[in-house]
C-alpha positions in Angstrom: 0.0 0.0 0.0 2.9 2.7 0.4 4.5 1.8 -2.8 0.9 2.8 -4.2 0.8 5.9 -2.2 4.0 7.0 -3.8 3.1 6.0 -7.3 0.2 8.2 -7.4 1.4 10.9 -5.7 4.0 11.5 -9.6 1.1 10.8 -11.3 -1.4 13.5 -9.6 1.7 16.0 -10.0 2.0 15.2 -13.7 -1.9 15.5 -14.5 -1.7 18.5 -12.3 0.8 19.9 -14.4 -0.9 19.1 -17.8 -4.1 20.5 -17.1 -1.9 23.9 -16.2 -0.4 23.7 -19.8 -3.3 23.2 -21.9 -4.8 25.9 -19.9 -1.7 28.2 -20.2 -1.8 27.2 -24.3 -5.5 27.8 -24.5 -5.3 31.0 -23.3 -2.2 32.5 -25.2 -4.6 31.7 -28.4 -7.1 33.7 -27.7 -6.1 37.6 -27.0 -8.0 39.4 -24.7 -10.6 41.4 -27.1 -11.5 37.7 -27.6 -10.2 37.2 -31.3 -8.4 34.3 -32.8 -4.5 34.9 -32.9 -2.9 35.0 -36.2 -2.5 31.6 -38.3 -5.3 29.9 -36.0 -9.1 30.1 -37.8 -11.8 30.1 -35.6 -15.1 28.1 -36.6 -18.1 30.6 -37.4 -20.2 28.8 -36.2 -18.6 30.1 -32.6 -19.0 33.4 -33.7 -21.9 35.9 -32.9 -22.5 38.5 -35.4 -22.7 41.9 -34.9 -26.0 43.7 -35.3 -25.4 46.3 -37.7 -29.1 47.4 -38.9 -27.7 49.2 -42.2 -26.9 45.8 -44.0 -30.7 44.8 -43.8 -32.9 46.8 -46.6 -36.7 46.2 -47.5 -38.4 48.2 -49.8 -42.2 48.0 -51.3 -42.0 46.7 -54.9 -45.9 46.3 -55.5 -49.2 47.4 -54.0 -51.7 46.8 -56.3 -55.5 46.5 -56.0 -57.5 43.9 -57.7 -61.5 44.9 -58.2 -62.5 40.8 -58.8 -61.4 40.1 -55.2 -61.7 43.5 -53.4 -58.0 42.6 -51.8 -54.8 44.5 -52.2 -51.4 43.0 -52.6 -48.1 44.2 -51.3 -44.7 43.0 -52.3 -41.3 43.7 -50.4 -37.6 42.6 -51.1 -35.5 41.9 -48.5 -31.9 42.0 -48.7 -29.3 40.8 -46.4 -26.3 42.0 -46.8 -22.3 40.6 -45.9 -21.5 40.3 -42.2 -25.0 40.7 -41.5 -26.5 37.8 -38.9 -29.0 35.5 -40.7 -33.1 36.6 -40.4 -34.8 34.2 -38.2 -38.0 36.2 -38.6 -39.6 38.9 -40.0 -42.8 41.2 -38.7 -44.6 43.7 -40.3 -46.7 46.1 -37.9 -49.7 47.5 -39.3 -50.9 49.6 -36.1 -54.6 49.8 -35.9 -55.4 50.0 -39.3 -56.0 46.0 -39.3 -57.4 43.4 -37.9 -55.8 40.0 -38.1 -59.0 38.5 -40.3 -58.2 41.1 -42.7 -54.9 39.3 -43.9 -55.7 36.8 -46.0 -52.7 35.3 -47.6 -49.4 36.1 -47.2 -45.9 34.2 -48.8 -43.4 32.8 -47.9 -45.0 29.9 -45.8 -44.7 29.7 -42.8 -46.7 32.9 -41.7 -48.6 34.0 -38.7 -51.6 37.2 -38.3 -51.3 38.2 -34.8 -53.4 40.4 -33.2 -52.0 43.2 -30.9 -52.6 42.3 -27.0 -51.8 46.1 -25.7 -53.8 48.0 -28.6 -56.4 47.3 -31.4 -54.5 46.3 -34.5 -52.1 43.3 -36.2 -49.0 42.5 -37.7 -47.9 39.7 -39.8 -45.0 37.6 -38.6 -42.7 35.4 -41.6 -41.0 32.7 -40.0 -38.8 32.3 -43.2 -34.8 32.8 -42.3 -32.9 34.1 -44.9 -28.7 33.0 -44.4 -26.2 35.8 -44.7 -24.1 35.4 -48.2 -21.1 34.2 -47.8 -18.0 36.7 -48.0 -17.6 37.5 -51.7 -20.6 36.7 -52.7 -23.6 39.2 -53.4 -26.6 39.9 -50.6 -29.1 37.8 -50.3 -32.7 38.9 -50.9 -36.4 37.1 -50.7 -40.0 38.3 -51.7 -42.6 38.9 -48.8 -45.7 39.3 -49.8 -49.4 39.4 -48.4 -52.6 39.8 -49.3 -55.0 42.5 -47.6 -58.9 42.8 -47.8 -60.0 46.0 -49.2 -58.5 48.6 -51.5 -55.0 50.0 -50.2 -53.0 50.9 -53.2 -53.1 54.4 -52.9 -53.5 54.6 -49.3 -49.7 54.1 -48.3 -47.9 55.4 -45.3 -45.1 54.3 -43.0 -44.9 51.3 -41.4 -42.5 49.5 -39.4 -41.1 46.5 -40.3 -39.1 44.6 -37.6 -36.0 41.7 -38.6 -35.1 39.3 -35.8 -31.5 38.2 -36.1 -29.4 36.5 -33.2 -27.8 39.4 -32.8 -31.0 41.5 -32.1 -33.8 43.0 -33.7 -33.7 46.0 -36.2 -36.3 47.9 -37.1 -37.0 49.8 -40.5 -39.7 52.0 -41.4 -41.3 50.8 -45.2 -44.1 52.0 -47.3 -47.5 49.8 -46.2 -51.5 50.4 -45.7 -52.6 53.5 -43.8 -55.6 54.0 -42.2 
């Protein structure tokens, strides 16, 4: 039993010391703003992005009226630019001029009419992400579109519009239905 006793004793120093230098080597690869040092790549998918709210743009590309089914449709482009964190979700606030039952289609699937709990009104939630572009390619864009009961092509005013990234949410005002 005491030749055991000083057998480990080595072995505890040793582990002791190892765990100290991977530790010590761990540490002198990261600097202390937190980025990679030179030569050694660091997986994005460890990375957070940043939330810069200028690399997201929408902008209305149709509102048109159609008599045969009293409804008016709305079309938006999306585009996500480089270093920008992928869209999770999308909403589109309409206020009080709606009511949920007053959206009647929307694409892309999967989509959600909400009503407001703290005020009359709805939005439209898209659950479709859209991914970042890669470095050198070009932004990204996607189509959103709805349909809305009633005739709203020429009564257009700011609305918000609302992009929900992992790095936060950023907000935009775009052209939409006024009441």
């Amino acid at each position: 039993m005491e030749q055991l006793k000083w057998l480990i004793s080595p072995i505890l120093i040793l582990l002791v010391f190892s765990l100290m230098l991977f530790v010590g080597i761990c540490a002198a690869m990261i600097d202390p703003a937190g980025e990679a040092s030179p030569g050694i790549e660091r997986s994005s998918d460890l990375e957070l992005c940043p939330l810069n709210c200028e690399i997201y743009k929408i902008s209305l590309d149709n509102a048109s009226y159609n008599e045969t089914t009293n409804s008016t449709n709305f079309a938006y482009t999306v585009l996500v630019g480089n270093g920008a964190c992928s869209i999770e979700s999308l909403f589109i606030d309409f206020g009080r001029c709606l009511n949920p039952t007053d959206i009647l289609s929307a694409s892309p699937a999967t989509w959600d009419s909400v009503e407001m709990m703290d005020r009359s009104g709805a939005y439209i939630k898209f659950d479709t992400s859209i991914e970042p572009p890669g470095i050198a390619d070009s932004a990204r864009s996607m189509i959103y579109s709805f349909e809305l009961a009633g005739n709203w092509s020429e009564k257009l005013a700011p609305i918000t519009a609302d992009f929900v990234t992992a790095g936060g949410i950023c907000s935009k005002d775009i052209m939409g239905p006024d009441c």
